[in-house]
KEDODREN-722120 format. One record per residue (C-alpha): residue in one letter; residue number from 0; x, y, z. Coordinates in nm, 2 decimals. Last residue first. Layout:
BEGIN
<A; NUM; <X; Y; Z>>;
...
END
This chain:
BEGIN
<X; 415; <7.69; 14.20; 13.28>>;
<X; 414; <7.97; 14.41; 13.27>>;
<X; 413; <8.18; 14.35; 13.54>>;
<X; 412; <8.13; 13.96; 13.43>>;
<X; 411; <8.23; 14.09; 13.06>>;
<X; 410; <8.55; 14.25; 13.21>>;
<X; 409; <8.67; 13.94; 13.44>>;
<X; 408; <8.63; 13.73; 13.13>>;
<X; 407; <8.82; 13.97; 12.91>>;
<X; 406; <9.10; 14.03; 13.17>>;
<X; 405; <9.20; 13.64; 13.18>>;
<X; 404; <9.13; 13.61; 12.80>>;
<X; 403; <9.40; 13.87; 12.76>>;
<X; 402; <9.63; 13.79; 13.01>>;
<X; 401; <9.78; 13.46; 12.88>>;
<X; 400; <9.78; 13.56; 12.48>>;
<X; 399; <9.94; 13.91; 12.60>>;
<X; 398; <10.24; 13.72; 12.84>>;
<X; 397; <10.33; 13.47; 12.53>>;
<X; 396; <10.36; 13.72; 12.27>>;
<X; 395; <10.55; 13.94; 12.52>>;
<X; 394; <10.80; 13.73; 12.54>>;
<X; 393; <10.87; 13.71; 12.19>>;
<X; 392; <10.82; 14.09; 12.16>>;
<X; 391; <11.08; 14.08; 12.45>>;
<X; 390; <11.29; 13.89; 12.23>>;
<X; 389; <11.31; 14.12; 11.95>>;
<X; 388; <11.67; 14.06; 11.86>>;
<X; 387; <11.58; 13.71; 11.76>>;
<X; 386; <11.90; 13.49; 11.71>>;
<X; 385; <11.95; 13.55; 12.05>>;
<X; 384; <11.95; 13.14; 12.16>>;
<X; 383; <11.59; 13.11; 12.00>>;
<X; 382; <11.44; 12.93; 12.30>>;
<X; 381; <11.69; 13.03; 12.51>>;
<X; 380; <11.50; 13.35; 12.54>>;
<X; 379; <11.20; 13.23; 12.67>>;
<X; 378; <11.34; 13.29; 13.01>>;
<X; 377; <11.40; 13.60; 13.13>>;
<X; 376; <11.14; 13.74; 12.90>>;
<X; 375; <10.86; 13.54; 13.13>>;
<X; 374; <11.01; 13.69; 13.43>>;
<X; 373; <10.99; 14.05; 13.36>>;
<X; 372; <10.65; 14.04; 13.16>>;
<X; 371; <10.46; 13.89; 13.47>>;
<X; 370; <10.53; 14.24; 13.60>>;
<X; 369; <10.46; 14.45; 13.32>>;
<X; 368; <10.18; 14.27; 13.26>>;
<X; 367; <10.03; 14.29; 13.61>>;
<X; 366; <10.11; 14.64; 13.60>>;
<X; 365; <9.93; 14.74; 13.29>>;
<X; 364; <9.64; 14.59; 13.42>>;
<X; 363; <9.68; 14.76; 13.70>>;
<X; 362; <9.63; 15.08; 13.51>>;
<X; 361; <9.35; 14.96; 13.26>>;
<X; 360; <9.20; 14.71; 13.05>>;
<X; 359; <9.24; 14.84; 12.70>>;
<X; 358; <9.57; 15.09; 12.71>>;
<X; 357; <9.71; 14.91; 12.99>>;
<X; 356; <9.68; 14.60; 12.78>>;
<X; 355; <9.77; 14.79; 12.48>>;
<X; 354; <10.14; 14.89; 12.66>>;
<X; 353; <10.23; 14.53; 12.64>>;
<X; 352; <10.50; 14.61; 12.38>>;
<X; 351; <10.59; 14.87; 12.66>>;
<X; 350; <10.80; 14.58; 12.77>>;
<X; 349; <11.13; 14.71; 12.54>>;
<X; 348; <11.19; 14.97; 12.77>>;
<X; 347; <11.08; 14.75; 13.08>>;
<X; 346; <11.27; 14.45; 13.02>>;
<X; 345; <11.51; 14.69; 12.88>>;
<X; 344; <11.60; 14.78; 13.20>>;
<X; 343; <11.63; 14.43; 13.43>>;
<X; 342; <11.79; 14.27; 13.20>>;
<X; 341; <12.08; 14.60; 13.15>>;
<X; 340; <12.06; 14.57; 13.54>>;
<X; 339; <11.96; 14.87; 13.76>>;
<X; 338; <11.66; 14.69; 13.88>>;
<X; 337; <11.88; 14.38; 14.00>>;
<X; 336; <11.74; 14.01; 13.92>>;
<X; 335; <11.61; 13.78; 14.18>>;
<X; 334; <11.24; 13.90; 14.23>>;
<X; 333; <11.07; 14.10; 14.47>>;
<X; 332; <11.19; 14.46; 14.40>>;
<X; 331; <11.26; 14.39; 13.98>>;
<X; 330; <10.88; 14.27; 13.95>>;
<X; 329; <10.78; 14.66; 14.11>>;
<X; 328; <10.99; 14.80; 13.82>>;
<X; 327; <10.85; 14.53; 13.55>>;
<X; 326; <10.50; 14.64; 13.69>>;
<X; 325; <10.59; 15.04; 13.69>>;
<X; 324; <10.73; 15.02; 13.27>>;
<X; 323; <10.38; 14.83; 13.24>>;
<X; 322; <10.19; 15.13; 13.38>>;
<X; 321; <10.39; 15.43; 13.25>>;
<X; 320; <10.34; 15.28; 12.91>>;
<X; 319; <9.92; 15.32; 12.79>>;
<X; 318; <9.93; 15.67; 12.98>>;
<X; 317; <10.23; 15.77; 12.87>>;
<X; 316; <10.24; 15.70; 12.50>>;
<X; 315; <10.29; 15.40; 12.30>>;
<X; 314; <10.07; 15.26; 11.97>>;
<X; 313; <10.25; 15.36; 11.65>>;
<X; 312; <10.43; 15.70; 11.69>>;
<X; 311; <10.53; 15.64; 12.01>>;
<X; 310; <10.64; 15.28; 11.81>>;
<X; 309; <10.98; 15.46; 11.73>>;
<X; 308; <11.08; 15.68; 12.00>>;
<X; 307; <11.00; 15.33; 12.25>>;
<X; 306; <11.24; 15.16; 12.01>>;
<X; 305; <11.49; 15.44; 12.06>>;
<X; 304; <11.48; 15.42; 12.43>>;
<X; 303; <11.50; 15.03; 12.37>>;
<X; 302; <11.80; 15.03; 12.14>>;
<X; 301; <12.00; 15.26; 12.35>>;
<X; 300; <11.94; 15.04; 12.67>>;
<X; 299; <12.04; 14.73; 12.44>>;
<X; 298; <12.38; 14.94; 12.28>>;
<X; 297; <12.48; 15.11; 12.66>>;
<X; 296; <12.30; 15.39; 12.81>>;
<X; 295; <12.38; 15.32; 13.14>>;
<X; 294; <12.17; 15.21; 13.48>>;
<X; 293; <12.08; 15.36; 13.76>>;
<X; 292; <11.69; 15.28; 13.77>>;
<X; 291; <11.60; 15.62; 13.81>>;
<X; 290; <11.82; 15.67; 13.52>>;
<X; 289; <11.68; 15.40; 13.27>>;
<X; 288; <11.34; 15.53; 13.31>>;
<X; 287; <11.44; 15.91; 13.32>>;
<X; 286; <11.56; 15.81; 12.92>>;
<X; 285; <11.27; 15.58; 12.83>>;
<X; 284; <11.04; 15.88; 12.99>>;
<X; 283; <11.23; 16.12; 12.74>>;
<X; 282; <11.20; 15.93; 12.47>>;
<X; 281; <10.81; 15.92; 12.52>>;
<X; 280; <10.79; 16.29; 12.53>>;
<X; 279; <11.00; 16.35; 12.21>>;
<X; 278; <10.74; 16.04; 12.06>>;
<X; 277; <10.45; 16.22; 12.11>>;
<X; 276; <10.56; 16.56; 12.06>>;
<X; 275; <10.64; 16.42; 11.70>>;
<X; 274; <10.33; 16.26; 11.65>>;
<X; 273; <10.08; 16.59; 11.76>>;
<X; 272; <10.33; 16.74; 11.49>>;
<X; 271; <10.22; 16.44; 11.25>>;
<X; 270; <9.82; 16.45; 11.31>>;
<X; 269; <9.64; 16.27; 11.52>>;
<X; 268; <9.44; 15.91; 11.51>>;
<X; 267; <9.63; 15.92; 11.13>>;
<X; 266; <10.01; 16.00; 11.24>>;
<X; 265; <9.92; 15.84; 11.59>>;
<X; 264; <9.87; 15.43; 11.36>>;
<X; 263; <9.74; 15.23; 11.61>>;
<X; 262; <9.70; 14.87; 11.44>>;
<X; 261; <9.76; 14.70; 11.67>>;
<X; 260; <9.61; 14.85; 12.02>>;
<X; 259; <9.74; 15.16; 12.11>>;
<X; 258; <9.44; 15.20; 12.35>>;
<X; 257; <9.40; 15.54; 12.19>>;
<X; 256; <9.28; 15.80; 12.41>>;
<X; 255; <9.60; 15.92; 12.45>>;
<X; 254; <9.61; 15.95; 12.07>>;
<X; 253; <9.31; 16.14; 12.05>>;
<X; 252; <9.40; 16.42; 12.36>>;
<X; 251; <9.73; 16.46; 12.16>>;
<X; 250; <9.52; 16.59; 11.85>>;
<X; 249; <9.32; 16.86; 12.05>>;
<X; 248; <9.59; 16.97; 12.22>>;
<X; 247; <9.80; 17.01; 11.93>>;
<X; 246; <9.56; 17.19; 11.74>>;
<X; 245; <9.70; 17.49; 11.64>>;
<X; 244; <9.66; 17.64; 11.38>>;
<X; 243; <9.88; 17.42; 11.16>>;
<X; 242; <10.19; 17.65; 11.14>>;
<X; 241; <10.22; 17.65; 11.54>>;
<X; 240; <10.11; 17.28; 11.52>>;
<X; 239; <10.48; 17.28; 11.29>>;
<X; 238; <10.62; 17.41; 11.54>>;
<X; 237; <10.53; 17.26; 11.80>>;
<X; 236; <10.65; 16.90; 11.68>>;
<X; 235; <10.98; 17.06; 11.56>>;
<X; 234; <10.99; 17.16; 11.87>>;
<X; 233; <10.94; 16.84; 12.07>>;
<X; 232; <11.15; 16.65; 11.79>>;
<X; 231; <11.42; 16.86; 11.86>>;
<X; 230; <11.41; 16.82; 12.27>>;
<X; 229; <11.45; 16.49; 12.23>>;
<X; 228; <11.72; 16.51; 11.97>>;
<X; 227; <11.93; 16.73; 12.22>>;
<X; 226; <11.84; 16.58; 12.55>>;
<X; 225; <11.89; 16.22; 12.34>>;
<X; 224; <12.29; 16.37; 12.20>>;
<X; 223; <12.37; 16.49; 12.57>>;
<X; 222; <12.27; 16.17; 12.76>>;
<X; 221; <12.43; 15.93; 12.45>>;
<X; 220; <12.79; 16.12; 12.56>>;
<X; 219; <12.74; 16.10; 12.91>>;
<X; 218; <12.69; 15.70; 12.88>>;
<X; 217; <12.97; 15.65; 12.60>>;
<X; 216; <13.19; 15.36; 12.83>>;
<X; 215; <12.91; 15.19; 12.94>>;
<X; 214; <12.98; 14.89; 12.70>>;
<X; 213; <12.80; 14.57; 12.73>>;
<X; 212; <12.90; 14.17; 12.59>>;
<X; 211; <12.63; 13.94; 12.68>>;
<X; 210; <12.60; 13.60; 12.52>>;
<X; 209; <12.32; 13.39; 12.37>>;
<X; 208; <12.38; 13.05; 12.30>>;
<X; 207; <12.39; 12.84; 11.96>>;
<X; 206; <12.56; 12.58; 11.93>>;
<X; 205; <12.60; 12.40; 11.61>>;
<X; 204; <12.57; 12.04; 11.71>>;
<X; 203; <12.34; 11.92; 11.37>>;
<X; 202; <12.06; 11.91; 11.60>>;
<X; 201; <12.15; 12.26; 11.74>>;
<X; 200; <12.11; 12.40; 11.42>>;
<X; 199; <11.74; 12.25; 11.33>>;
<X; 198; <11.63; 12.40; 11.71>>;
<X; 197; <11.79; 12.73; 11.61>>;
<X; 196; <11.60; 12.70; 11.31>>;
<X; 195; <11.27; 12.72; 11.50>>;
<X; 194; <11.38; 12.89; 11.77>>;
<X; 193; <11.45; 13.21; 11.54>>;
<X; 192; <11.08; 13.17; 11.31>>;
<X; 191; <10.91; 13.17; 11.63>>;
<X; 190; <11.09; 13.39; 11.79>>;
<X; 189; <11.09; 13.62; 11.45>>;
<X; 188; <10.72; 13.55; 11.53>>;
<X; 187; <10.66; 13.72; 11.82>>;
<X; 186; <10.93; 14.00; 11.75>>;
<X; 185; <10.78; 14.04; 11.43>>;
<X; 184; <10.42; 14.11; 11.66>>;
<X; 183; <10.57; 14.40; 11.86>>;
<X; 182; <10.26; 14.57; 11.97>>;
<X; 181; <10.17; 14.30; 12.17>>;
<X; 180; <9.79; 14.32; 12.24>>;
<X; 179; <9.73; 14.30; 11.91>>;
<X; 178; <9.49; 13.97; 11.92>>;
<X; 177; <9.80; 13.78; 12.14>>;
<X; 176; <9.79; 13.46; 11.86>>;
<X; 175; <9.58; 13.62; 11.59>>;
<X; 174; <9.86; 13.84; 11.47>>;
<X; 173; <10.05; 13.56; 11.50>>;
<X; 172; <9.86; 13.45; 11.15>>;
<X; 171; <9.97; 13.76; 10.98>>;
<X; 170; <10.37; 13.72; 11.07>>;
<X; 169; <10.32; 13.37; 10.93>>;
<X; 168; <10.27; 13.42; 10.57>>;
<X; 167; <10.52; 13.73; 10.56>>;
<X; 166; <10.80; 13.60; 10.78>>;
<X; 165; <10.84; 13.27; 10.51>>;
<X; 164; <11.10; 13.46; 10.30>>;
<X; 163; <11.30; 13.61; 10.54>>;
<X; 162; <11.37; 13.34; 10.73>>;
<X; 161; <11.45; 13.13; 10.44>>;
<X; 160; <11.76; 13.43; 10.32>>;
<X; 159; <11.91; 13.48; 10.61>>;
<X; 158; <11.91; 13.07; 10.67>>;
<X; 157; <12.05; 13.02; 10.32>>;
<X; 156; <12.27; 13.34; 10.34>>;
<X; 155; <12.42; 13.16; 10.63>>;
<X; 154; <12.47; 12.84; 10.49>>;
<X; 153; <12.66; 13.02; 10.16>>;
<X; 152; <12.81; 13.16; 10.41>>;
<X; 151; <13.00; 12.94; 10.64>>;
<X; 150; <13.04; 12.71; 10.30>>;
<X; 149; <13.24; 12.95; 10.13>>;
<X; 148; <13.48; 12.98; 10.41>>;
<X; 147; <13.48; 12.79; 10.75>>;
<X; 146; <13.19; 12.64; 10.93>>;
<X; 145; <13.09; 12.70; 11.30>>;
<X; 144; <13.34; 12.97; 11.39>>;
<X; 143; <13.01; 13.18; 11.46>>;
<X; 142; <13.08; 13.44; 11.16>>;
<X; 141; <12.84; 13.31; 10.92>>;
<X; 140; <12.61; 13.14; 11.10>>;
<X; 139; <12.62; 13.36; 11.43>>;
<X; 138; <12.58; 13.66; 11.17>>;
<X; 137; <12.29; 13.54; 10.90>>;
<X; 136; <12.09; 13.41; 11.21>>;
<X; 135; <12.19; 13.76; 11.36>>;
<X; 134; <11.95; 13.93; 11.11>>;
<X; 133; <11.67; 13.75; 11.24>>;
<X; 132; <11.50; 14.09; 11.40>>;
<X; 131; <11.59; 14.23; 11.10>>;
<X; 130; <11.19; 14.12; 11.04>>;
<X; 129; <11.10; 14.49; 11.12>>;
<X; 128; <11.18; 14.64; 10.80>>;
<X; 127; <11.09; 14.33; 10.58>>;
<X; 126; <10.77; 14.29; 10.72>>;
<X; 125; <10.70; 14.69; 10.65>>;
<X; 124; <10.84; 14.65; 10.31>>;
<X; 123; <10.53; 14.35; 10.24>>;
<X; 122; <10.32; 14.61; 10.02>>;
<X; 121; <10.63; 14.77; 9.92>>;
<X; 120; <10.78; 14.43; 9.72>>;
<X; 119; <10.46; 14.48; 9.51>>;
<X; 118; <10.27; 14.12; 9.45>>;
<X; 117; <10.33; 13.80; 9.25>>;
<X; 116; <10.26; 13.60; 9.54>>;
<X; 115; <10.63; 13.41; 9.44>>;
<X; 114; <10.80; 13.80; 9.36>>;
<X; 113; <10.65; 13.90; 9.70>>;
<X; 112; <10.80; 13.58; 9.85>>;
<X; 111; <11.13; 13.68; 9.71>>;
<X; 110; <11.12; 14.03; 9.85>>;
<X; 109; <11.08; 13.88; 10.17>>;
<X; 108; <11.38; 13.67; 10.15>>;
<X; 107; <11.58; 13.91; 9.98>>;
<X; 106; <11.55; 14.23; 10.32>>;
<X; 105; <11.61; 13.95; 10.55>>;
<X; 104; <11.92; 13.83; 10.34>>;
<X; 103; <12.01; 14.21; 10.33>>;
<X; 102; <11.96; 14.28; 10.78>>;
<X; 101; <12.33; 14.07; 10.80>>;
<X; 100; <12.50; 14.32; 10.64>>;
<X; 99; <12.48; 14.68; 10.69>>;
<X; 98; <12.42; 14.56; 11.08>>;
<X; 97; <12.15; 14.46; 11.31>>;
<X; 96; <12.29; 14.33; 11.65>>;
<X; 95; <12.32; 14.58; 11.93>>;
<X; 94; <12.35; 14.94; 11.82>>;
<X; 93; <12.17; 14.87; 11.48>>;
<X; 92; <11.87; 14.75; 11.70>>;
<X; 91; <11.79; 15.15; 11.75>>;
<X; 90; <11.83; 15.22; 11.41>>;
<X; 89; <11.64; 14.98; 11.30>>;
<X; 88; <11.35; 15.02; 11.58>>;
<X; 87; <11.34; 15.41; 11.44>>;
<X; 86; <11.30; 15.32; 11.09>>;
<X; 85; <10.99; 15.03; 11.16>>;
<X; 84; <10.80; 15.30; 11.46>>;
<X; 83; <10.85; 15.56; 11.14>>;
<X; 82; <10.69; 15.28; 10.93>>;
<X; 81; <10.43; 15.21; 11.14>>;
<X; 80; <10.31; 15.55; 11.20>>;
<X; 79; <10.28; 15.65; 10.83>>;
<X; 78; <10.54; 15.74; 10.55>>;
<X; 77; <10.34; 15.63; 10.27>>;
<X; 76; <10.56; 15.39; 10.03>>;
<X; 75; <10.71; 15.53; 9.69>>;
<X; 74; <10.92; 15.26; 9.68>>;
<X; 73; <11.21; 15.46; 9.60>>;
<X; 72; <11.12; 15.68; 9.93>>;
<X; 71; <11.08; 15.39; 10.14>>;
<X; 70; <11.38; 15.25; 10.06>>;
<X; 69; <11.62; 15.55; 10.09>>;
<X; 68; <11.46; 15.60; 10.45>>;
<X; 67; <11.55; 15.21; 10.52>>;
<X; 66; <11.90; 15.25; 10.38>>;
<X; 65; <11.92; 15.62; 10.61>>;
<X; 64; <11.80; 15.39; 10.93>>;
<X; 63; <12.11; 15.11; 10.82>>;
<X; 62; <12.33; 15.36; 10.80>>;
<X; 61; <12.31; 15.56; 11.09>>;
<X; 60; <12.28; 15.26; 11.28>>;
<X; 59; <12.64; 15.14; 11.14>>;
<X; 58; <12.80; 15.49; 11.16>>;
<X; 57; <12.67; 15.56; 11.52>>;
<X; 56; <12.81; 15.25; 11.56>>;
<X; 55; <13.15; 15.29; 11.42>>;
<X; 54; <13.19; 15.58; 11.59>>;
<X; 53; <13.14; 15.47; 11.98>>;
<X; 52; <13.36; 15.15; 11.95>>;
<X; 51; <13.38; 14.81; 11.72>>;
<X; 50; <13.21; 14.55; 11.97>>;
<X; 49; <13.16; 14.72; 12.28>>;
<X; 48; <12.96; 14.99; 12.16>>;
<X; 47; <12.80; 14.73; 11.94>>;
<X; 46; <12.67; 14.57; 12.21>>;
<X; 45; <12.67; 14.17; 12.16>>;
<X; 44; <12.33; 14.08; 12.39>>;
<X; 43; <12.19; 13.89; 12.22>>;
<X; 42; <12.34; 13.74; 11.87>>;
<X; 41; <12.52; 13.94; 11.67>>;
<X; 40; <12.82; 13.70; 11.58>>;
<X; 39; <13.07; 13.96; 11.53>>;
<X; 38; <13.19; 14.00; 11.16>>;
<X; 37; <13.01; 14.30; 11.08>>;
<X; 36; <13.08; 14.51; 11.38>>;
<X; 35; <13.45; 14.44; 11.36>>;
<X; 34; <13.44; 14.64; 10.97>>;
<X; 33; <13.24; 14.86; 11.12>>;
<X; 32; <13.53; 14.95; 11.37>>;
<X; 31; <13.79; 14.93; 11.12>>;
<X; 30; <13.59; 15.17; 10.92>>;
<X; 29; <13.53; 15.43; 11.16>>;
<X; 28; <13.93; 15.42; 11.18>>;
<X; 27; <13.93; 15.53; 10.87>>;
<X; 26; <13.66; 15.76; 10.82>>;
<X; 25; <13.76; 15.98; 11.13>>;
<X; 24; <13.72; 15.95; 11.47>>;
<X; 23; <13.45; 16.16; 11.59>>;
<X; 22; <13.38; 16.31; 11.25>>;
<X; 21; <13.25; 16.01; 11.07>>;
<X; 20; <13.06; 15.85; 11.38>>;
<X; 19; <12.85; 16.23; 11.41>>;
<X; 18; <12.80; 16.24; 11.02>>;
<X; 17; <12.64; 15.88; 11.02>>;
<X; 16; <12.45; 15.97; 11.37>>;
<X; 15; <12.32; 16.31; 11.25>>;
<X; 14; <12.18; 16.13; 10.92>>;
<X; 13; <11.99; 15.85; 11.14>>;
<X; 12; <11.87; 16.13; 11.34>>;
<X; 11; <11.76; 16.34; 11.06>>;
<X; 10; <11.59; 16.10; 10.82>>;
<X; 9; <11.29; 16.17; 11.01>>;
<X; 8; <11.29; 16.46; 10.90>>;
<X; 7; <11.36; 16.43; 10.51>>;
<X; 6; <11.09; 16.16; 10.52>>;
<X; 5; <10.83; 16.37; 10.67>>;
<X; 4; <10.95; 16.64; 10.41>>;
<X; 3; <10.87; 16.45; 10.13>>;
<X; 2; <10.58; 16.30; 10.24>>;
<X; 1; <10.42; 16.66; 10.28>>;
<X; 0; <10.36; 16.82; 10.62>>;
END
């Protein structure tokens, strides 16, 4: 499949979404709603759904995956694994706190330190895709009734802006921190980064406090429009292995064989249509996930199934997920929060950043982190105060650097 046509399909969803929002209610009144979208604070959780309604959401992620499609195709970038896993997580965050505002100080920040290394904006584009995470610092400063006027944001393009700009240096030390163990390393340092100036906020009295607003109003409607997509990427998947001779067996047998370890790139370890099966199949284990649970496919749920689309092309698939998504299930029996809570669910969605663990060290591995996952995300998050969207990458920071050495040891004595 040439890059061209990659791109053109994987701008799909993100395209279907922008026309969907348009003709649901009409330009107009899709514009009211994006218009509420970019002016709420953004911090976790503030659902989008909730926030401006069903079309202007589709029309805010739909936008913000087509700008990131548009980028990579003027910048000439390689559409690989980690890129699709950085589209899809956009799109899927654009339902619950990334908007066609606050991700541009992210986006000038790191541009800004490439300009400073004196290096190509593209070789840092990745960064800047996935450091969005901190586009709610731009939001709750901004639009958080802290400041009025020119000053509210000209502070908040200041903050946008900074943590944009030092994401590249320290994204590649954190790397070090969990040893790619969690697949969502912006998440690990965006909370970094995110409790770092939330800390410098708070000192000047600017509180800063995550908040939960949830919509289950569109659950039918988001059932229908994932069978559909779901189902799409399968085929398309098939079909193009059909054009390919055939070697999707082959090529899915590498990538479950794959730890998913950072870097896991499925479009190299296989092949694209291998990729696209991949991630068809993962989206519909988010999706049974969420309903065996009994919950509703509200802006966070939506997020994480789309999240988990995403990074199935960059280090998830069943037999690295299916364990972690168990250990957060089994945690949600004995512990104090519901299993059919928004929490509780994408705890376990967006917990599959443990998935290398499972992937490296086992099936109960995979359960212990799942499970230890749960309660660690519960509570790091005040940290940050849901400035950092990818809190569960944060978490999972923490849970990867504690397990890790704990498995190794226990692994080398097996061995020796």
């Amino acid at each position: 499949m040439e890059r061209k046509t990659l791109i053109a399909t994987i701008s799909v969803f993100p395209a279907a979404c922008l026309l969907l929002g348009l003709m649901l209610e009409g330009p107009a009144a899709a514009a009211v709603g994006l218009g509420r979208i970019i002016v709420s604070p953004s911090i976790l959780l503030h659902d989008y759904l909730a926030v401006g309604g069903l079309a202007a959401t589709l029309v805010n992620a739909g936008l913000c995956g087509l700008i990131c499609c548009m980028m990579i195709m003027l910048l000439k970038i390689e559409l690989n694994g980690p890129f699709i896993a950085a589209v899809y997580t956009v799109i899927g965050f654009a339902f619950f706190g990334k908007n066609i505002l606050n991700i541009w100080p992210i986006f000038i920040g790191v541009k800004l330190y490439a300009m400073v290394q004196q290096v190509p904006f593209k070789n840092f584009a990745l960064v800047a895709f996935f450091g969005t995470t901190l586009g709610p610092l731009f939001s709750a400063v901004a639009f958080g009734n802290w400041m009025n006027g020119s000053a509210a944001l000209a502070t908040a393009v200041l903050f946008g802006v900074s943590a944009g700009f030092v994401l590249p240096p320290l994204a590649s030390h954190m790397l070090r921190f969990h040893d790619g163990y969690n697949i969502y390393n912006i998440g690990f340092t965006g909370g970094i980064i995110g409790s770092f100036l939330t800390a410098l906020l708070r000192s000047f009295d600017f509180s800063v406090t995550a908040a939960t607003d949830l919509s289950g109003d569109y659950h039918r409607f988001f059932f229908y429009l994932f069978l559909i997509s779901f189902s799409a990427m399968i085929l398309s998947g098939l079909y193009g292995d059909f054009r390919r001779k055939r070697r999707m067996i082959r090529s899915l047998r590498k990538i479950y064989a794959s730890s998913g370890r950072l870097v896991s790139d499925f479009v190299r370890i296989g092949d694209i249509p291998s990729t696209l099966v991949n991630m068809g199949i993962m989206g519909y284990i988010s999706s049974v996930f969420v309903l065996l649970l009994g919950g509703a496919f509200n802006g966070p749920v939506i997020g994480g199934i789309l999240t988990v689309v995403g990074f199935a092309a960059f280090g998830k698939h069943p037999r690295n997920t299916l364990p972690v998504l168990a250990g957060v299930y089994i945690a949600s029996l004995l512990k104090v929060w519901s299993g059919g809570s928004t929490g509780v669910i994408i705890a376990g969605l967006f917990g599959t950043t443990l998935a290398p663990i499972a992937g490296q060290y086992g099936i109960l591995a995979g359960v212990a982190a799942g499970f230890f996952h749960l309660s660690i995300v519960m509570n790091v998050g005040v940290l940050h105060g849901g400035v950092n969207l990818y809190n569960n990458g944060f978490a999972g920071g923490f849970v990867a650097s504690f397990l890790v050495p704990v498995f190794d040891a226990f692994k080398r004595n097996k061995e020796s």
